[in-house]
C-alpha positions as a printed Julia matrix, in Angstrom:
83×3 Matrix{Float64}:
  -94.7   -32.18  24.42
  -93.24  -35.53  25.72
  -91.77  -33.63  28.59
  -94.67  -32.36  29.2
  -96.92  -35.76  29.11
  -94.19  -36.63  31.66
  -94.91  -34.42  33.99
  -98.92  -34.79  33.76
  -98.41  -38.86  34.48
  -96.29  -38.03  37.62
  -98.88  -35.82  38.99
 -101.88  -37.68  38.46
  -99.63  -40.77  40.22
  -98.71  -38.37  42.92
 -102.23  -36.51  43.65
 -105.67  -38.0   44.23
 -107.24  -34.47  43.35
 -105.62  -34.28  40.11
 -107.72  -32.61  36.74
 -106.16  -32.42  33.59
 -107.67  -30.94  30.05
 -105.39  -32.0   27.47
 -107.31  -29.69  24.75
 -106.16  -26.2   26.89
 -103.08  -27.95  28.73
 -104.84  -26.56  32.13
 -104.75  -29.01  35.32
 -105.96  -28.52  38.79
 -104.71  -30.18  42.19
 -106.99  -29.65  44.95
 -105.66  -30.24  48.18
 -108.07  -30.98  50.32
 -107.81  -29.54  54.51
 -107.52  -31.28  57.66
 -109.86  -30.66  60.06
 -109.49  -32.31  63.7
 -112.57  -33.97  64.61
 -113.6   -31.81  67.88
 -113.03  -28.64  64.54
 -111.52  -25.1   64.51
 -112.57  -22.64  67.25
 -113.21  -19.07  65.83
 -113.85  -15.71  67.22
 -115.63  -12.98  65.35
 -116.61   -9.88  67.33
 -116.89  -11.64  70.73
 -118.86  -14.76  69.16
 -117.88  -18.34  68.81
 -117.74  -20.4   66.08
 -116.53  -23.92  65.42
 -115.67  -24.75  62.0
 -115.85  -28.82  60.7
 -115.26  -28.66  57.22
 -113.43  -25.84  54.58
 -113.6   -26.35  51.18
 -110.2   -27.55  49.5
 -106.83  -24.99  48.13
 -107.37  -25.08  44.58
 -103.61  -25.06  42.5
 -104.77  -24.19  38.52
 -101.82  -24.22  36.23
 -101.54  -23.77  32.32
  -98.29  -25.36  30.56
  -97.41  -23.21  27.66
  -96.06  -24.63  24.36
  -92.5   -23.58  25.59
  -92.69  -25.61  28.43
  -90.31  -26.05  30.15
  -87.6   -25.69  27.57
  -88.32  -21.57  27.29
  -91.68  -20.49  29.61
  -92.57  -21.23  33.44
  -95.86  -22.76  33.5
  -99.19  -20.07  34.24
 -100.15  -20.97  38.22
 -103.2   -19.49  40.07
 -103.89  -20.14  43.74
 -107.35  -20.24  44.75
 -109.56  -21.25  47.75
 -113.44  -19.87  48.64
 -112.34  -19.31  52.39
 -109.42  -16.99  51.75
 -111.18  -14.47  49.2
């Protein structure tokens, strides 16, 4: 579990959008996306769209018991815009 602890403390020094839950071991680093200030043109069926803002890449992970002596931690990739 010290390992572990370790880990957490070098994340959260590393990441501003760092969550932790020490009662499930789960943790979440958002990373947040750049957008250039004039945005992202898009095209959908012949129509323009700028884009200013997208929401952030969501990294969930659960460390096991085992970790990381036996068992890879759980990860899950999420983000709104890519569904």
């Amino acid at each position: 579990m010290e390992r572990q602890n370790d880990e957490i403390a070098a994340l959260e020094s590393i990441y501003d959008h760092f969550r932790f839950t020490d009662s499930d071991r789960t943790g979440v680093i958002s990373i947040p996306i750049q957008i250039p200030e004039n945005g992202i043109q898009l095209i959908t069926e012949n129509v323009k769209h700028i884009v200013n803002f997208l929401p952030p890449v969501n990294l969930t992970f659960t460390l096991h018991e085992d970790y990381p002596m036996k068992l890879p931690p759980k990860l899950s990739l999420s983000c709104a815009w890519l569904d």
